[in-house]
N, C-alpha and C positions, 0 to 999 in steps of 0.2 A: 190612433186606436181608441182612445177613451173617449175623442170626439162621434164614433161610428158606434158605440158603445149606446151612450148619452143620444142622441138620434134615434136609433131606433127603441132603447123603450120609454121617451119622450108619448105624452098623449098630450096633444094640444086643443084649450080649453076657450071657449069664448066667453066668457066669465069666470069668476071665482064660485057662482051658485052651479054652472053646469059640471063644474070642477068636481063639487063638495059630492053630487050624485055622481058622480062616474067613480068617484073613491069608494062612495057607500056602497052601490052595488058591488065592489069587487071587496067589502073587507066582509060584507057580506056574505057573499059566496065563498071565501077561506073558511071562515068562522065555521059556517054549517057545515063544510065538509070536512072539518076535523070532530063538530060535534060527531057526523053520520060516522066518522073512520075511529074515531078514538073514544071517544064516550065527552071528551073535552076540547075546549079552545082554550090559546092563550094567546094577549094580546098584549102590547106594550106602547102607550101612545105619550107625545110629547107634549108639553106645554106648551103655552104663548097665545098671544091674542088669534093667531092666523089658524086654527082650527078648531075654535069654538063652534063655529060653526055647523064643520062635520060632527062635530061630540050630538051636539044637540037632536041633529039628524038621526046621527047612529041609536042614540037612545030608545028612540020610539020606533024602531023597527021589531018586530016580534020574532024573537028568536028563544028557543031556551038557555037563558041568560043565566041560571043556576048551574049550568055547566061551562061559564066562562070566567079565567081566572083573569083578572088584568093588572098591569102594573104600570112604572113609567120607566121612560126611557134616560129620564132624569130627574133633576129637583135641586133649588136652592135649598142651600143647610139653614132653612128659616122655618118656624113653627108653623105648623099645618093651617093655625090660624090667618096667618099674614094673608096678604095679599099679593106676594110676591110667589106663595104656594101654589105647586103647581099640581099638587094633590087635594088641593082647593076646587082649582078653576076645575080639576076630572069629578072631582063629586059634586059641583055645582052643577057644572054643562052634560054631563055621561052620566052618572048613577043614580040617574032620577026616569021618572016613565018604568017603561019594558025593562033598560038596563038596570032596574037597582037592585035586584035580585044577584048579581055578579059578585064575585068576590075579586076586593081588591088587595093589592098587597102595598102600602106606603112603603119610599126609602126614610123614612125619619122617625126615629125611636128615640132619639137622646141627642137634642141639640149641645148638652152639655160635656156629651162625651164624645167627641169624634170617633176616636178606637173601636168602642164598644158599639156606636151606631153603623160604624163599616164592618164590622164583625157580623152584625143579624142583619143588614143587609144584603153582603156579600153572601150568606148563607142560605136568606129566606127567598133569594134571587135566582138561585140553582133550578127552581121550577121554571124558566123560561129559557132555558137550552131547549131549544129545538121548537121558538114559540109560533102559532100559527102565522101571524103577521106583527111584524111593526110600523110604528107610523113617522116618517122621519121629517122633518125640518132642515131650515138650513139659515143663516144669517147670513148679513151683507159683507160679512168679515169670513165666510166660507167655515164656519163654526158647523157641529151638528152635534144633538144630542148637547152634553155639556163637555167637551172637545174642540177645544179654544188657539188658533195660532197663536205662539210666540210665550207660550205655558209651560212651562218644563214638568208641572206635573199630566198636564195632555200628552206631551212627548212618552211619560213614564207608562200612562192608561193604554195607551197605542199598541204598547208589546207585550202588556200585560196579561198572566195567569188567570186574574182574579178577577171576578162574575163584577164587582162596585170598584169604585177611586173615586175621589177626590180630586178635585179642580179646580183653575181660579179664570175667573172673568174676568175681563175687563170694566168692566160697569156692574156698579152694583146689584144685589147682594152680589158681592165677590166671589165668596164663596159656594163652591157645587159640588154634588155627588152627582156620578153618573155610570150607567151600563159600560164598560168598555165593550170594544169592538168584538175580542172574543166573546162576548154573550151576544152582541146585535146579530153581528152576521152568523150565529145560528140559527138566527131565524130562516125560516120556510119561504117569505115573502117579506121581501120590504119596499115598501111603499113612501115615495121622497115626494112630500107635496113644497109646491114650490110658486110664488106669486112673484111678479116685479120683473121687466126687463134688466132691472141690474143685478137680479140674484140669478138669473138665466146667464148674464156673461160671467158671472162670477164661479159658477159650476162649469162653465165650459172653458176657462180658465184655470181649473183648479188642481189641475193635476200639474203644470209647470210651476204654479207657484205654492206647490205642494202644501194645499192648505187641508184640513182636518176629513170635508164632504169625500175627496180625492180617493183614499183609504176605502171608499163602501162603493164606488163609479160600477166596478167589473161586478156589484152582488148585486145590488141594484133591482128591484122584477119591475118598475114601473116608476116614471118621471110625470106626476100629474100636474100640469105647469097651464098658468092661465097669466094675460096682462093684468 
């Protein structure tokens, strides 16, 4: 089931460049049609090297960007400064050009206090129930968002009430905050960009070895997958 699933809404790409416009066009096209329906868009996109890319693309598209709220779909519990931020690499590569005009929301207020940083997280997160699109990922260990096999606190975010948790990696920074799944899959659209023949077997595998991506298969609106 989840293989016929995965299949059909698979978009197969002959590059990672024809990949990154076949994305743009369709976050595109959400975007303006919740500005046209709602007055607003919201959008939630992931970190990592593999969609710098689209950020940069996405920027320079002219849209009205003062009616787009965005936020992430994760983030290591490390200062906005680092390099391992992934509220960094979205204001470096996305709120610059067209996009800077957007309002962003960071999950990191207080590295020093966990409690208090998952409190106005968890709070100021509530605006992306029901968000126009998200942008999802996946690792070679079938992780997404910050949703880790073999985690007991991933296990706990999975059934989770709460809009934020708390997570741990395997590879450093260890520590993560991340959307649990009841915020993700409120979303209207999600979008799972996907490079690498082994992260392809790895999702079509991932529901027998009940790894984290397995959980979002059935929501799923689009697999844009390139070698």
């Amino acid at each position: 089931m989840d293989h016929k699933i995965m299949e059909r809404s698979m978009r197969l790409h002959a590059s990672k460049e024809e990949l990154e416009d076949a994305l743009l066009h369709d976050i595109k096209r959400v975007i303006s049609e919740d500005i046209l329906k709602l007055g607003k868009a919201k959008i939630l996109l992931s970190g990592g090297s593999t969609p710098s890319g689209l950020y940069r693309k996405l920027s320079a598209i002219q849209l009205d960007w003062s009616k787009v709220i965005v936020g992430l779909v994760d983030e290591r519990f490390v200062e906005n400064s680092s390099d391992y931020s992934n509220e960094k690499l979205v204001k470096t590569c996305f709120l610059i050009n067209e996009a800077k005009n957007a309002t962003f929301i960071p999950m990191i207020f207080s590295t020093d206090n966990e409690a208090l940083n998952l409190l106005i997280t968890d709070e100021s997160y509530t605006i992306f129930n029901d968000a126009s699109v998200i942008i999802l990922g996946m690792g070679e260990d079938g992780h997404t968002a910050s949703l880790f096999p073999n985690d007991s606190d991933s296990n706990k975010a999975m059934d989770s009430e709460q809009n934020i948790f708390f997570t741990n990696s395997p590879s450093n920074p260890t520590r993560r905050i991340t959307c649990t799944p009841k915020l993700l899959l409120s979303s209207k659209n999600i979008f799972l960009m996907l490079t690498g023949e082994n992260k392809k077997e790895v999702l079509f595998n991932s529901a027998k070895n009940n790894l984290p991506i397995s959980h979002f298969i059935g929501s799923i609106t689009a697999i844009y997958y390139s070698k």
